[in-house]
N, C-alpha and C positions, 0 to 999 in steps of 0.2 A: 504494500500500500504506500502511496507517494502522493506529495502536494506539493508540487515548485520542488524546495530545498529540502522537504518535511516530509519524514516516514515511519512507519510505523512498525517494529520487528519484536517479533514474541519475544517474551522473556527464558535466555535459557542457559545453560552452565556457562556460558562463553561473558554475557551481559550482565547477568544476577547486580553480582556484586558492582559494578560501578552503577547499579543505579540506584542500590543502598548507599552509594555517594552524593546524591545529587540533593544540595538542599533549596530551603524554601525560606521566603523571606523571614525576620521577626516576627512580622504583621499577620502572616499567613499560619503561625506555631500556633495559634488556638482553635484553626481551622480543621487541619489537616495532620492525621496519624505520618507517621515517618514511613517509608519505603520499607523499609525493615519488615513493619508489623503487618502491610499488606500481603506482602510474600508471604511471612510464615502464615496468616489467614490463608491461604489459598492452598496450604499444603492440608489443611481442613475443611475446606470447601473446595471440591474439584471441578464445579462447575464454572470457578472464575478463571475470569482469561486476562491474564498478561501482557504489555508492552510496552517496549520503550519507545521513547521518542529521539529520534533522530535527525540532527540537522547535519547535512551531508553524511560523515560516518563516524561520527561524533554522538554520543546518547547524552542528553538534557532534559530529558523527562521519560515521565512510569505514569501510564494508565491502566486501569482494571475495571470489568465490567463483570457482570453474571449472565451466563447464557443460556437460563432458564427463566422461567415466568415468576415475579415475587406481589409483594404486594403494589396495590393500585392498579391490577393486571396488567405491570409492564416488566422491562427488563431494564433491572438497575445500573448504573456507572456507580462504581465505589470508588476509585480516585483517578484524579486528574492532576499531574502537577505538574510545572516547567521551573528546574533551575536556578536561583537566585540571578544569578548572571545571565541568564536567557529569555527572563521576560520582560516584555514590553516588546515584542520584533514580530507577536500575529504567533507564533507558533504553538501555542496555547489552542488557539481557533483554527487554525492548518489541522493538528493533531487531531482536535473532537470533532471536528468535520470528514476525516478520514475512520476515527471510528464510529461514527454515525451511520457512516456508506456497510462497514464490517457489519455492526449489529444488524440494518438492516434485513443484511443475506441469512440470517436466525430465522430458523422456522416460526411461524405463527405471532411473528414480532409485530405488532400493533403501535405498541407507545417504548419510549425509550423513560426512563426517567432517572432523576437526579436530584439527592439531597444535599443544601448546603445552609451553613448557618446565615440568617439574615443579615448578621453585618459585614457580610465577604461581599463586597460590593464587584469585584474582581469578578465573581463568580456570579454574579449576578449579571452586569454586564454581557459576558460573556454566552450566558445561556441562554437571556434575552434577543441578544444578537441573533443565535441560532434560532429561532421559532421554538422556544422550549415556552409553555404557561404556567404561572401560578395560576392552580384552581383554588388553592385555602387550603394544601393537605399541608399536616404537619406532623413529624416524627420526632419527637423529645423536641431537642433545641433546632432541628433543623426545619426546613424546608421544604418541602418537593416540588420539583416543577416537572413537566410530561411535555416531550413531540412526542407528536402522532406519525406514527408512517404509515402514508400511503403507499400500496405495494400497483 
């Protein structure tokens, strides 16, 4: 999966570890679990899928989605993050727009959805931008907002 400069490569013994390198702003620590803990998550939930984000052949971000049905009858994104040093340059919105395309190709995928704390305005922006809506769902301190795919 490719956008311009921006792609997107499973997670796998080769990348693991430097993506357990890549951090996230100050601002962004109340937001967002560490790379760390989404990996070992995933070795307990094997329905999550893995990846890093690549700008040429360089890795500066880790997304994880689930590729089965949860609540809100959609399929969840569990993290999204780009790099301290890499954001601000779109490849934030390159990367979720390339797996937007990925989920898509999931059987019986209707809605995509994504929880984030209200005052991540980052995140806010960003999901906005793509067609994502708040309807009012809310899980603890988060958020949820839903696209819809049309298939």
């Amino acid at each position: 999966m490719r956008t311009n400069n921006v792609r997107l490569v499973e997670l796998n013994a080769e990348n693991w570890y430097e993506c357990c390198l890549l951090e996230i702003s100050e601002e962004q620590s109340n937001y967002i679990e560490p790379n760390a803990i989404s990996i070992a998550q995933s070795k307990f939930e094997p329905t999550l899928m893995l990846y890093g984000i690549y700008l040429e052949e360089k890795i500066v971000g880790f997304l994880m989605y689930n590729s089965v049905l949860e609540e809100l009858d959609g399929h969840w994104v569990y993290r999204i993050m780009v790099d301290k040093q890499f954001q601000g340059q779109g490849i934030g919105k390159a990367a979720t727009k390339l797996m937007i395309n990925e989920m898509a190709k999931l059987p019986n995928v209707k809605k995509i959805v994504v929880g984030y704390h209200p005052e991540n305005l980052g995140a806010h922006y960003l999901y906005s931008s793509l067609g994502f809506i708040d309807n009012g769902d809310r899980f603890g301190k988060e958020m949820a907002v839903i696209k819809h795919i049309i298939k």
